[in-house]
N, C-alpha and C positions, 0 to 999 in steps of 0.2 A: 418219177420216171427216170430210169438209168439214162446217165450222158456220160459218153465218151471224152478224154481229153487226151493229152499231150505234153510230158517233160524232158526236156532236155537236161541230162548229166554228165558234164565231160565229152561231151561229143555224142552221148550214147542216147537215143531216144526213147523212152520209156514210156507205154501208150495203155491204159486205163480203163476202168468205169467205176465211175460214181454211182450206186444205187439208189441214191437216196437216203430220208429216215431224218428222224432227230433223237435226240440224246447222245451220249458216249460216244467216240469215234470205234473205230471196228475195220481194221484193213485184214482183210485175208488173202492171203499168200498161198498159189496152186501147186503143186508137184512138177516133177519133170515131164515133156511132155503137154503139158497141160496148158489153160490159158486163164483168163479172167472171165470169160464169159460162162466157164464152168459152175462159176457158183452162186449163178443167177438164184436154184433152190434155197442156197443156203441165206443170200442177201434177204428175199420175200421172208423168209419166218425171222430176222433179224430189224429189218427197219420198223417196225412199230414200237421200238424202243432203243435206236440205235443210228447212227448216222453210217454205212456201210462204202469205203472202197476197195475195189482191189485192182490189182494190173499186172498185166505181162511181163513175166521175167525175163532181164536180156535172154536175147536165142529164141525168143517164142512168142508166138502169136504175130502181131500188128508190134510188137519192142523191136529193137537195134537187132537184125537176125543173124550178124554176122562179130560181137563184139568181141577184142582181140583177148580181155579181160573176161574169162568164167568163173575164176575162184568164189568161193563162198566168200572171201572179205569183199568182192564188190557186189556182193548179192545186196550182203547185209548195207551195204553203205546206200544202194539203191532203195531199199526198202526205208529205210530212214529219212531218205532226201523225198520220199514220197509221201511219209507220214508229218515232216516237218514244211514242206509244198506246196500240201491239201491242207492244211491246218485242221491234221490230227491229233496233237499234241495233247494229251496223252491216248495212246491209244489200246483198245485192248487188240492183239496179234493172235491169229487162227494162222497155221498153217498146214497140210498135207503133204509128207513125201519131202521132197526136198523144199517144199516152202517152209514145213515145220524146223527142217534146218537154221534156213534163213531166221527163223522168229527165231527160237531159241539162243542162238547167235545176237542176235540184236538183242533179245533180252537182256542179256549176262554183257553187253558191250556198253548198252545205251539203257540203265534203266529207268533214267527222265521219259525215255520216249513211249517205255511200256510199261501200260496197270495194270493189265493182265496177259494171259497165255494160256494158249491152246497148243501142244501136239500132238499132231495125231498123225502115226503110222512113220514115229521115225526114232533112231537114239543116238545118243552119242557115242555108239561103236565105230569105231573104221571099217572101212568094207572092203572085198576085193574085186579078183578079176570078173567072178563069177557072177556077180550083181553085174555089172555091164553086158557083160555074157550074154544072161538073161534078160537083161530090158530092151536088147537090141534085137533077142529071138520075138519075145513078146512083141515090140512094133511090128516087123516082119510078119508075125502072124496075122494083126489085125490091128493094121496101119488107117482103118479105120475106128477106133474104138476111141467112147468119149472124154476118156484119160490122155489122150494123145493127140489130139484138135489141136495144139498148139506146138506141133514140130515143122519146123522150118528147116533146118537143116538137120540132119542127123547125126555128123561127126561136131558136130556145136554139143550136141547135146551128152554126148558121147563121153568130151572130153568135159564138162561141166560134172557129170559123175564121176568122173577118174578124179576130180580136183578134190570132191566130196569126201571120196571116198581114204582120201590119202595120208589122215590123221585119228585119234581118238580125239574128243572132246570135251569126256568127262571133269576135268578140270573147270571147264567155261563153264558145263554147264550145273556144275555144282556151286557158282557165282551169283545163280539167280534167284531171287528174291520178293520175286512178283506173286501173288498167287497163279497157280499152275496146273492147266488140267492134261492129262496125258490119255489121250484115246487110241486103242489098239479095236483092229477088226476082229472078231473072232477067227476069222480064218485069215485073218492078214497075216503081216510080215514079221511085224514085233511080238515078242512070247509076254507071256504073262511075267515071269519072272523077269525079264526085260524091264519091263514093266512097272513092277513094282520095287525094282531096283532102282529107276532112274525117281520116282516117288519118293523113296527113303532117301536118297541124298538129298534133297530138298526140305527146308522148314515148313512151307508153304502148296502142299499138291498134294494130288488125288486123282486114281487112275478110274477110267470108266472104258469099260468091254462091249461093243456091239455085235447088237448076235447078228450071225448069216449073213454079215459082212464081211469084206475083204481088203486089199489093202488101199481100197478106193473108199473108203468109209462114206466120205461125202455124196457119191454115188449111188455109192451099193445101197444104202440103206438110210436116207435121205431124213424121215420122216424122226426115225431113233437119233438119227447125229443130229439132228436141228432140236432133238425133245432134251438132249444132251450138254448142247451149247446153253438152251433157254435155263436148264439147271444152274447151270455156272456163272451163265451170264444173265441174272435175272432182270424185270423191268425192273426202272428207278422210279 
């Protein structure tokens, strides 16, 4: 049964769920926009081999909604004090959208804390105006939509993408060393060549495509991303 919890980092409250499960630890990490309770589908085909949490990234959901620090380096540090907290240690890291940030970041910083990796629907390009642009039209249109459950404030999150978006990354993440899986939607954001580009710098990865997906993978196509995960992440 999922249970709710509560940490405190540096003043900033970081709020949770446990799903359950035994074996391997397993934190997944949501998109902008998004929450912890998103990946309720994805925890149920994970915990019969798997110990699964995840939690709200500051700016979102039931976390700290207003915290002064957005940069990706206090993402990653949150997500670390999470996985070292919960007594994840070592754990395999899923992320989407800006949580895959987050993971691939903590991979290449901390890789005591991660034995495996998932990204899906993100790379280490820098980005510009136009992705903000766009994520801010996209709320506005459907400020109800289940990728976006977890907006609290909007110029929070606003400037958390402007933070993202403000460097390339390729260096970090050609650091990492973990085995690696890289999931693009078919119709998503990230190109195949994207793609298979962020694959080749790496000793250790392998990209996988889901069809009639988008760049909500986890979403959109729930049943192929969880047959995807079980690929990679097999029982023990």
């Amino acid at each position: 049964m999922a249970a709710k919890w509560q940490l405190d980092r540096d003043g900033v409250r970081l709020a949770g769920v446990d799903y359950g499960g035994a074996g391997p630890a397993v934190l997944l990490l949501h998109g902008l926009g998004g929450n912890a309770d998103e990946w309720a589908p994805t925890a149920a085909a994970l915990t019969d081999r798997a110990h699964v949490v995840a939690f709200d990234a500051r700016g979102h959901g039931a976390s700290e909604p207003r915290p002064r620090d957005v940069s990706p380096r206090a993402h990653v540090a949150d997500a670390a004090f999470v996985i070292e907290q919960r007594g994840l240690v070592p754990a395999t890291v899923i992320g989407q959208s800006y949580g895959a940030l987050t993971a691939f970041l903590l991979a290449a910083e901390r890789p005591d804390l991660v034995e495996r990796l998932v990204v899906a629907e993100a790379t280490p390009d820098a980005g510009d105006e136009e992705i903000v642009t766009g994520f801010v039209q996209a709320l506005r249109e459907d400020p109800t939509a289940e990728w976006a459950k977890g907006v609290t404030d909007v110029d929070v999150l606003v400037d958390t993408l402007r933070a993202a978006n403000a460097e390339d990354r390729w260096a970090i993440w050609a650091r990492i060393r973990c085995p690696t899986l890289v999931v693009r939607g078919e119709h998503g954001e990230v190109t195949r060549d994207e793609a298979q580009r962020m694959v080749g710098a790496l000793p250790d990865a392998r990209v996988k495509e889901i069809p009639q997906a988008g760049h909500n993978v986890h979403l959109d196509q729930p049943e192929r991303w969880n047959a995807a995960l079980a690929e990679f992440h097999p029982p023990v």
